[in-house]
Predicted model as a PDB file, atoms N, CA, C, CB and O in Angstrom, pLDDT in the B-factor column:
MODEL        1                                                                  
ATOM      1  N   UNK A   1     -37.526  14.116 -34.101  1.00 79.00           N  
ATOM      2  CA  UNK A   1     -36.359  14.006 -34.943  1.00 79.00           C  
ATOM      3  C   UNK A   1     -35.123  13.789 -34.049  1.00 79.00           C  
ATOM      4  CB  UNK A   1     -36.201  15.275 -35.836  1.00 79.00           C  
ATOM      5  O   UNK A   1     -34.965  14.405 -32.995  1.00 79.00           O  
ATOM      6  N   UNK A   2     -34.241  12.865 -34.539  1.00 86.00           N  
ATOM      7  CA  UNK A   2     -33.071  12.829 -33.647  1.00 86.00           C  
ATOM      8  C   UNK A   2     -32.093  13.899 -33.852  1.00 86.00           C  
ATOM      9  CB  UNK A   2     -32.382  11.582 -33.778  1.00 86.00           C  
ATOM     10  O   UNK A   2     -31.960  14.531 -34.900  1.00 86.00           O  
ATOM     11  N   UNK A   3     -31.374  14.066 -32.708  1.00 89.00           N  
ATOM     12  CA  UNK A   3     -30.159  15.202 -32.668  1.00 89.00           C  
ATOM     13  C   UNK A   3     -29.122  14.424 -33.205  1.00 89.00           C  
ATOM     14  CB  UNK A   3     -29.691  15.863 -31.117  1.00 89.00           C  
ATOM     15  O   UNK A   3     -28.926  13.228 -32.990  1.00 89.00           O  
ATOM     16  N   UNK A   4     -28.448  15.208 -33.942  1.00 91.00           N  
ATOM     17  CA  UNK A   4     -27.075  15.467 -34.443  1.00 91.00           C  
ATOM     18  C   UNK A   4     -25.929  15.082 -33.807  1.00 91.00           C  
ATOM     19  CB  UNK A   4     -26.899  16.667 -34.590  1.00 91.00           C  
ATOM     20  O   UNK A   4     -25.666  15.963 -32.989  1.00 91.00           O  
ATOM     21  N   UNK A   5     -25.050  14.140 -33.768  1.00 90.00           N  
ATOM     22  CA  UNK A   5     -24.282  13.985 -33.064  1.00 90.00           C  
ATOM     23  C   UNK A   5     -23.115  15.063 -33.332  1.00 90.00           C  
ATOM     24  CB  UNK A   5     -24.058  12.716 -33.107  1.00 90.00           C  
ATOM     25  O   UNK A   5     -22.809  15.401 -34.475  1.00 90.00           O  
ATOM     26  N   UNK A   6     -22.282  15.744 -31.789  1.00 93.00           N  
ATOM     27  CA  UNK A   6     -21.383  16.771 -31.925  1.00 93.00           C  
ATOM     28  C   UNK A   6     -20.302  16.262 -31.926  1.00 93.00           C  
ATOM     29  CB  UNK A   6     -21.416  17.714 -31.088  1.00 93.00           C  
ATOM     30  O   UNK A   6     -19.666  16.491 -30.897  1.00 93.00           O  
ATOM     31  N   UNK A   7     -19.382  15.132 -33.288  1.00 96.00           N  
ATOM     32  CA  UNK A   7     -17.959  14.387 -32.451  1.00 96.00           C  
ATOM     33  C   UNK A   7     -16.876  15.395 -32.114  1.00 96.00           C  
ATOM     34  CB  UNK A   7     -17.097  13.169 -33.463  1.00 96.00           C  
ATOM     35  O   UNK A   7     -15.956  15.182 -31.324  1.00 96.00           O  
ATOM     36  N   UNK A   8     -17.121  16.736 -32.930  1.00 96.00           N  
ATOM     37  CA  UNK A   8     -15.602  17.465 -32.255  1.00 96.00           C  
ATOM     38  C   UNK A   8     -15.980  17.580 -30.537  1.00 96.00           C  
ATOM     39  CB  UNK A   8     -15.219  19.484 -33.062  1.00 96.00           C  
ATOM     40  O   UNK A   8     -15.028  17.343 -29.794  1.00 96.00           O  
ATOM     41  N   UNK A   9     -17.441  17.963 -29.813  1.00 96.00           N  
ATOM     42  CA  UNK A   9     -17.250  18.029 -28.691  1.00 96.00           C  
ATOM     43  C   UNK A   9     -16.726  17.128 -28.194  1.00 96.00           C  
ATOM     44  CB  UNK A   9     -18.031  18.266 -28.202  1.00 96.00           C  
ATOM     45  O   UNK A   9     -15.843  17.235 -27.343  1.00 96.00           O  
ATOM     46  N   UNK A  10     -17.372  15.618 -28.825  1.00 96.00           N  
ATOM     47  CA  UNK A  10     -17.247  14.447 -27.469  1.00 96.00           C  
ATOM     48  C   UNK A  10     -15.623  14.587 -27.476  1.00 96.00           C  
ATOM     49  CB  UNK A  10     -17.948  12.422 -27.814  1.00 96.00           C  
ATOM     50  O   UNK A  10     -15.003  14.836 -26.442  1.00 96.00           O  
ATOM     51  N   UNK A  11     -14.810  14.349 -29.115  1.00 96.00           N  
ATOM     52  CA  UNK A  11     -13.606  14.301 -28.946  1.00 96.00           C  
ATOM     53  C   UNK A  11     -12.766  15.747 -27.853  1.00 96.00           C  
ATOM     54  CB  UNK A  11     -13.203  14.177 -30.480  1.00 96.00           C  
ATOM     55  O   UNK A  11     -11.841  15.429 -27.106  1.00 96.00           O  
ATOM     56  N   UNK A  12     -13.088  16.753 -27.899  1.00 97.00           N  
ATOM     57  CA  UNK A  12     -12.634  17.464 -27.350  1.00 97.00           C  
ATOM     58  C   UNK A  12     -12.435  17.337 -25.859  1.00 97.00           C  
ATOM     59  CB  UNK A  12     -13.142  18.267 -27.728  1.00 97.00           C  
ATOM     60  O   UNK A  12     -11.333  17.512 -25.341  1.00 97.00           O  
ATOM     61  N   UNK A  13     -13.922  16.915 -24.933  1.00 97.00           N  
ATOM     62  CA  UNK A  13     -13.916  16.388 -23.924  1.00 97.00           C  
ATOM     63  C   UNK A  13     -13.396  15.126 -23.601  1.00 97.00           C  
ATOM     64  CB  UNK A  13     -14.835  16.466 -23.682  1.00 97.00           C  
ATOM     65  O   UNK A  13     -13.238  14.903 -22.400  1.00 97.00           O  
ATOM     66  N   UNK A  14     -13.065  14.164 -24.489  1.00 97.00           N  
ATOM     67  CA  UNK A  14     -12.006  13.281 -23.989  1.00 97.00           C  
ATOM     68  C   UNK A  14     -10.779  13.565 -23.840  1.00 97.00           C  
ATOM     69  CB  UNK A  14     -11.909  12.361 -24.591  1.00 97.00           C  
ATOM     70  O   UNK A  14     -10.055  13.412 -22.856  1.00 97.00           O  
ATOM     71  N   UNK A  15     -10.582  13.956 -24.777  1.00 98.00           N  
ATOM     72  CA  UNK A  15      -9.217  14.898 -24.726  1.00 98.00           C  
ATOM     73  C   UNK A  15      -9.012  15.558 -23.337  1.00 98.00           C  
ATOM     74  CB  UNK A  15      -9.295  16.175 -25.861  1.00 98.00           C  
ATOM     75  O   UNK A  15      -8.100  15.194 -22.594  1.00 98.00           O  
ATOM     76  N   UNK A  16      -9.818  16.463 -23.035  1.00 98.00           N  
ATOM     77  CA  UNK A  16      -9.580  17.395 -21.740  1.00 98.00           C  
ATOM     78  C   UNK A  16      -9.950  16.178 -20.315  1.00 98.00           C  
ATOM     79  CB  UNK A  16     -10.938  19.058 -21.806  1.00 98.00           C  
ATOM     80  O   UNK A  16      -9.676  16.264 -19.118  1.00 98.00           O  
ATOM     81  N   UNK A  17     -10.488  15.372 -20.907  1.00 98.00           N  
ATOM     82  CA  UNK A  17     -10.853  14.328 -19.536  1.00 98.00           C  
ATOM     83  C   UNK A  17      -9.118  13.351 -19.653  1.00 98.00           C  
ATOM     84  CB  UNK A  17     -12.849  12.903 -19.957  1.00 98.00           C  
ATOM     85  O   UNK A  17      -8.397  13.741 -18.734  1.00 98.00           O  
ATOM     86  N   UNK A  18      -8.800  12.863 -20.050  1.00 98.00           N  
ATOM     87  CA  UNK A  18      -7.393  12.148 -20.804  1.00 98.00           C  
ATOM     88  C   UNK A  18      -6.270  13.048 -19.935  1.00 98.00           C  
ATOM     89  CB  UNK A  18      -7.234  12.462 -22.909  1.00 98.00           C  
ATOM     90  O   UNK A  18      -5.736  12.561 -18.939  1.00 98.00           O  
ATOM     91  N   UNK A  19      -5.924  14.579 -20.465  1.00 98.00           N  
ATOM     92  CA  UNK A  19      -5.381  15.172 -19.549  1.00 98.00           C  
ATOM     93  C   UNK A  19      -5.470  15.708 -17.865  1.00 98.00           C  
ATOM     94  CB  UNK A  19      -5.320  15.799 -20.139  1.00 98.00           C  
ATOM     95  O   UNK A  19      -4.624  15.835 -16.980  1.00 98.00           O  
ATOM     96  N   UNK A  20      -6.254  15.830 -17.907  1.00 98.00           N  
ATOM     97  CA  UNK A  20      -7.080  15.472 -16.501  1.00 98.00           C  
ATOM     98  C   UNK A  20      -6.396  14.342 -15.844  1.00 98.00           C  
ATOM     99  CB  UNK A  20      -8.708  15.004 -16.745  1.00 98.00           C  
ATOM    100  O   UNK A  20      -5.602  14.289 -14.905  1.00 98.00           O  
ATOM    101  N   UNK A  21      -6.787  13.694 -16.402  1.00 97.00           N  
ATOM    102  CA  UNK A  21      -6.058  11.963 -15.533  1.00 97.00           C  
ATOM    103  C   UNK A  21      -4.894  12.256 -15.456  1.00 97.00           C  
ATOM    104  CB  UNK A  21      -6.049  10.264 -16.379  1.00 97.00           C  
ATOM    105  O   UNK A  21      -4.408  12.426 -14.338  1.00 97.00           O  
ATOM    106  N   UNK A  22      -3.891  12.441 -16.928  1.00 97.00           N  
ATOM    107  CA  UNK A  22      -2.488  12.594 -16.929  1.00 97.00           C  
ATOM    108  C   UNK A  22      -2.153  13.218 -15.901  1.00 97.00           C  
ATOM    109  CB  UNK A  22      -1.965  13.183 -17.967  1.00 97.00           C  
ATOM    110  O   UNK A  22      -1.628  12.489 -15.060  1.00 97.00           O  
ATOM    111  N   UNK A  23      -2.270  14.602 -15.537  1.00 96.00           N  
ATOM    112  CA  UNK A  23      -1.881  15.491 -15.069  1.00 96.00           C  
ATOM    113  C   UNK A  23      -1.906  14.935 -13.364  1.00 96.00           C  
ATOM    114  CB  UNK A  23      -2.681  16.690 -15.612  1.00 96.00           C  
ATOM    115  O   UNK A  23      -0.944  14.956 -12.596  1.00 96.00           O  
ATOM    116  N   UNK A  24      -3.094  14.523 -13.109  1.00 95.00           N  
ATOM    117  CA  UNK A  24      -3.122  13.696 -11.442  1.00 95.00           C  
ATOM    118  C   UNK A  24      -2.343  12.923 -11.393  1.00 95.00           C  
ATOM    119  CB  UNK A  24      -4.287  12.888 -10.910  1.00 95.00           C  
ATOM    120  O   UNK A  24      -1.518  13.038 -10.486  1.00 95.00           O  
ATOM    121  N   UNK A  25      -2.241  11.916 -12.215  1.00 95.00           N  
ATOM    122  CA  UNK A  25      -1.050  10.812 -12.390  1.00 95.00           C  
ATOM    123  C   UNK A  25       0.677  11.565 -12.384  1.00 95.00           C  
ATOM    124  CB  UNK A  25      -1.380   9.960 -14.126  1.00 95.00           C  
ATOM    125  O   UNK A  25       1.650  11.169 -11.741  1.00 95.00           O  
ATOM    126  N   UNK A  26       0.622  12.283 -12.964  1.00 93.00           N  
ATOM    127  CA  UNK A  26       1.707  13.000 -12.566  1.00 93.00           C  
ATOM    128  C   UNK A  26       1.818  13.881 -11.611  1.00 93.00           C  
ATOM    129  CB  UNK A  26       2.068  13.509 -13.367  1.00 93.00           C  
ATOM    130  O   UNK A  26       3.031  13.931 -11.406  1.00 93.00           O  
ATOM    131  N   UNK A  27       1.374  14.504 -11.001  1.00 92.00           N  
ATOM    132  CA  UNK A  27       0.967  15.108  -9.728  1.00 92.00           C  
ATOM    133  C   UNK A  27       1.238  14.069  -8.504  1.00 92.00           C  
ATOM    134  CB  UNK A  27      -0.612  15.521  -9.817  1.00 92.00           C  
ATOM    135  O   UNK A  27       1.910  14.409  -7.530  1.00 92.00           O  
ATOM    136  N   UNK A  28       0.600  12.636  -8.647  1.00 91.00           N  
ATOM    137  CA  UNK A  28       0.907  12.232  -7.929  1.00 91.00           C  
ATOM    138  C   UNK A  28       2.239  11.339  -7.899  1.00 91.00           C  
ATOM    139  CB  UNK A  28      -0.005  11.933  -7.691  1.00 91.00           C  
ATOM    140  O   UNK A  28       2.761  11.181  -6.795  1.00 91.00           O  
ATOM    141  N   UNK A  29       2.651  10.923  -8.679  1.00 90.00           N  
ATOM    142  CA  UNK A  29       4.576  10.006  -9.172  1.00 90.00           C  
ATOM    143  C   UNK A  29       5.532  11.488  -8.447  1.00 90.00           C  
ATOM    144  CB  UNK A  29       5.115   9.773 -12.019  1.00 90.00           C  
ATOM    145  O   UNK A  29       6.525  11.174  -7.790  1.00 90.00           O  
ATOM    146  N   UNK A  30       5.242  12.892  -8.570  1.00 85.00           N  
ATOM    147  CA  UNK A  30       5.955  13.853  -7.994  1.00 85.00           C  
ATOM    148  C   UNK A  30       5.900  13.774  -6.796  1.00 85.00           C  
ATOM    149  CB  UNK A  30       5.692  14.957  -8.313  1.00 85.00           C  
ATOM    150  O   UNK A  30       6.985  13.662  -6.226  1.00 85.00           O  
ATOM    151  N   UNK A  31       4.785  13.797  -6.042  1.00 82.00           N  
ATOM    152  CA  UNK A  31       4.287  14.015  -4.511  1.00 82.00           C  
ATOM    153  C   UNK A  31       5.856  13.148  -3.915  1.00 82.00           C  
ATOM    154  CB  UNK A  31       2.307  13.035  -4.015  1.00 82.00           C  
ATOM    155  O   UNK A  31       6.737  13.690  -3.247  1.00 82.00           O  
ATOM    156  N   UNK A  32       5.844  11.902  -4.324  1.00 79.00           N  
ATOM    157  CA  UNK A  32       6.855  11.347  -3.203  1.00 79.00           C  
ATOM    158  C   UNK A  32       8.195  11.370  -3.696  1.00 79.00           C  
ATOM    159  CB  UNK A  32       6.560   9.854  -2.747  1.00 79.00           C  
ATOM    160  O   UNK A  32       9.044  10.639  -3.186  1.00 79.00           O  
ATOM    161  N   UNK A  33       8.491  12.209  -4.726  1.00 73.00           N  
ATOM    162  CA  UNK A  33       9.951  12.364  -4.853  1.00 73.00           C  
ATOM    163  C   UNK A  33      10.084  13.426  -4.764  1.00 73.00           C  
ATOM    164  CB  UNK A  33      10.622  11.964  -5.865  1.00 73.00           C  
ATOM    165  O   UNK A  33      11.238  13.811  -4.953  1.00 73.00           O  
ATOM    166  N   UNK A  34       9.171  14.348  -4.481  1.00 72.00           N  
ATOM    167  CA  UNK A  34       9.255  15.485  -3.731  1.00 72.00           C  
ATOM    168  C   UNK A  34       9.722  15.730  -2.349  1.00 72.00           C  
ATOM    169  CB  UNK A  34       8.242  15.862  -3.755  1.00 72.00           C  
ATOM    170  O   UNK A  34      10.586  16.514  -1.956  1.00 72.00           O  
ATOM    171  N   UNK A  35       8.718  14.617  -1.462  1.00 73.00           N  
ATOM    172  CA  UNK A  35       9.032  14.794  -0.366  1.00 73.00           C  
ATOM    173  C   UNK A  35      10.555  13.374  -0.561  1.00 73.00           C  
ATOM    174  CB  UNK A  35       7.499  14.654   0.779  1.00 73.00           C  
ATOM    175  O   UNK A  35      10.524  12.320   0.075  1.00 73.00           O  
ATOM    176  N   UNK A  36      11.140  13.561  -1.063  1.00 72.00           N  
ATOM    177  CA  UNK A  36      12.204  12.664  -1.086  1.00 72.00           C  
ATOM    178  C   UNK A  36      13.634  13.454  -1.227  1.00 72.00           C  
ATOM    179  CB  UNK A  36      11.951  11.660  -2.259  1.00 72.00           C  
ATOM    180  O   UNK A  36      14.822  13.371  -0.914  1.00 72.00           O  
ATOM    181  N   UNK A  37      12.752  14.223  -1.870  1.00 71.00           N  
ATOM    182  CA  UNK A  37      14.205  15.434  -1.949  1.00 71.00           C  
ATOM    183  C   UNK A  37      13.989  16.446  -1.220  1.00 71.00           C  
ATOM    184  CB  UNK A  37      14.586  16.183  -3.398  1.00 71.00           C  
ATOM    185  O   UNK A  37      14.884  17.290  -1.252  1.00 71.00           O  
ATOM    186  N   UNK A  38      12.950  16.699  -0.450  1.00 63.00           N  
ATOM    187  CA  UNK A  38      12.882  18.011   0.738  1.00 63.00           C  
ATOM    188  C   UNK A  38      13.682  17.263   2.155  1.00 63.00           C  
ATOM    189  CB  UNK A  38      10.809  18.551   1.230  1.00 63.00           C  
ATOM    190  O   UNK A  38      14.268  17.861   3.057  1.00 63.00           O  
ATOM    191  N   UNK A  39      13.450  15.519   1.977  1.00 64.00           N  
ATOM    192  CA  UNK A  39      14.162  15.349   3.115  1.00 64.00           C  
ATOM    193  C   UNK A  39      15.855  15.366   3.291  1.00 64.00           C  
ATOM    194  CB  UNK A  39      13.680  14.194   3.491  1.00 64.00           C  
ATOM    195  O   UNK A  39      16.597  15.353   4.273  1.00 64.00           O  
ATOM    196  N   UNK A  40      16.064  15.402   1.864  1.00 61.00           N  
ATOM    197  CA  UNK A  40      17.444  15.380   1.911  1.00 61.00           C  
ATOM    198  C   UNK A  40      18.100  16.637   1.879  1.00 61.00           C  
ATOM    199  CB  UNK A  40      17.907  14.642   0.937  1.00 61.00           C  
ATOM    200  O   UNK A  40      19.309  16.662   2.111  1.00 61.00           O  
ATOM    201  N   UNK A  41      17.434  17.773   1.604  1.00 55.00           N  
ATOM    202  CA  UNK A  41      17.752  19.072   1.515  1.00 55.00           C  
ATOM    203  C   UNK A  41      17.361  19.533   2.981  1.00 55.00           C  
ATOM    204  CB  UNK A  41      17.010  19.813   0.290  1.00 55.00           C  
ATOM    205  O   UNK A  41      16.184  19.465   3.337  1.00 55.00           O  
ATOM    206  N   UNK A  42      18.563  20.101   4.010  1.00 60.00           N  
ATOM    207  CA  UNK A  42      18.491  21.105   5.223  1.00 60.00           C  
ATOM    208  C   UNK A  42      17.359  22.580   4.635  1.00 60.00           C  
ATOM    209  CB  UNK A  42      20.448  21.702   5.630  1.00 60.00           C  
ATOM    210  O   UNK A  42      17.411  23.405   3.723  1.00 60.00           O  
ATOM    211  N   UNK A  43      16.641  22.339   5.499  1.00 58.00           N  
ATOM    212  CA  UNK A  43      15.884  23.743   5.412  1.00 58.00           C  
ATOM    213  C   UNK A  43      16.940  24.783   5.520  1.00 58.00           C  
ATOM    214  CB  UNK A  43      14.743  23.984   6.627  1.00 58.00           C  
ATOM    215  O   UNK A  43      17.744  24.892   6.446  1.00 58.00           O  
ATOM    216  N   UNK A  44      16.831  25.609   4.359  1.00 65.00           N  
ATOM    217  CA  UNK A  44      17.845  26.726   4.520  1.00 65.00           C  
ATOM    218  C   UNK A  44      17.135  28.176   4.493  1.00 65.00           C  
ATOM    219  CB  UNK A  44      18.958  26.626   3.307  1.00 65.00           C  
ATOM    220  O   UNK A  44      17.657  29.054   3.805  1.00 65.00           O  
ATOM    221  N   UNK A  45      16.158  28.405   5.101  1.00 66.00           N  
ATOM    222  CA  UNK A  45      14.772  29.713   5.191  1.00 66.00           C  
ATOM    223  C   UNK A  45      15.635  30.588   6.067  1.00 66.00           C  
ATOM    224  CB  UNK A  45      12.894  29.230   6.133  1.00 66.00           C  
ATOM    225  O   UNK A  45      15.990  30.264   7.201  1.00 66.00           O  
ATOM    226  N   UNK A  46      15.916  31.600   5.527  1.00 69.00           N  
ATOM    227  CA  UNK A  46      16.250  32.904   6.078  1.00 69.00           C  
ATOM    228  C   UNK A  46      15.653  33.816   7.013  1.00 69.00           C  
ATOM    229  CB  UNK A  46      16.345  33.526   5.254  1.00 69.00           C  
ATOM    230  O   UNK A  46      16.172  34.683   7.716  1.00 69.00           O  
ATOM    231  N   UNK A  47      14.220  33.376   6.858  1.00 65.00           N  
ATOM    232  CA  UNK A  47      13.524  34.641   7.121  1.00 65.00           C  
ATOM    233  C   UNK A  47      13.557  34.847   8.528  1.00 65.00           C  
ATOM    234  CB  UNK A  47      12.103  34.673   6.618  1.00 65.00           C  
ATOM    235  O   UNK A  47      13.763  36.059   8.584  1.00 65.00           O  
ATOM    236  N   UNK A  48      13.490  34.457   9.649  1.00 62.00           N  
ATOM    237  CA  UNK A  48      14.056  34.594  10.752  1.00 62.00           C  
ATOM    238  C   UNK A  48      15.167  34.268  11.655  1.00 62.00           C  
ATOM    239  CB  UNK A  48      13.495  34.431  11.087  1.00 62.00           C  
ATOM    240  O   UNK A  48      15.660  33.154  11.831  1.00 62.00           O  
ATOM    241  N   UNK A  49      15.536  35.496  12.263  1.00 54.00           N  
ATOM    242  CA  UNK A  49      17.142  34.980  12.833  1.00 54.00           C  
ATOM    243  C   UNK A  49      16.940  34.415  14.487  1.00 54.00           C  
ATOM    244  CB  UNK A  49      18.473  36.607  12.850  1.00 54.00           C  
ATOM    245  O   UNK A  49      17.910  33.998  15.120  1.00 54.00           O  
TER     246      UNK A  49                                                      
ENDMDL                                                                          
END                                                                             
């Protein structure tokens, strides 16, 4: 007998695969305006004199 297809899983796991991507994709568009604004900012670390 064939199985049942589960669409809330598949949909659910696209969903969580979809954000997944997003989230790297944005993770990575930050990475270099990150280091874009650490270079323009003087290290100002206190912790040793």
């Amino acid at each position: 007998m064939a199985r049942q297809p589960n669409y809330d899983f598949d949909r659910r796991e696209r969903d969580r695969l979809k954000k997944l991507k997003n989230a790297e994709r944005a993770a990575a568009k930050a990475k270099p305006a990150e280091a874009k604004t650490e270079d323009e900012v003087p290290d100002q670390s206190t912790g040793e004199e």
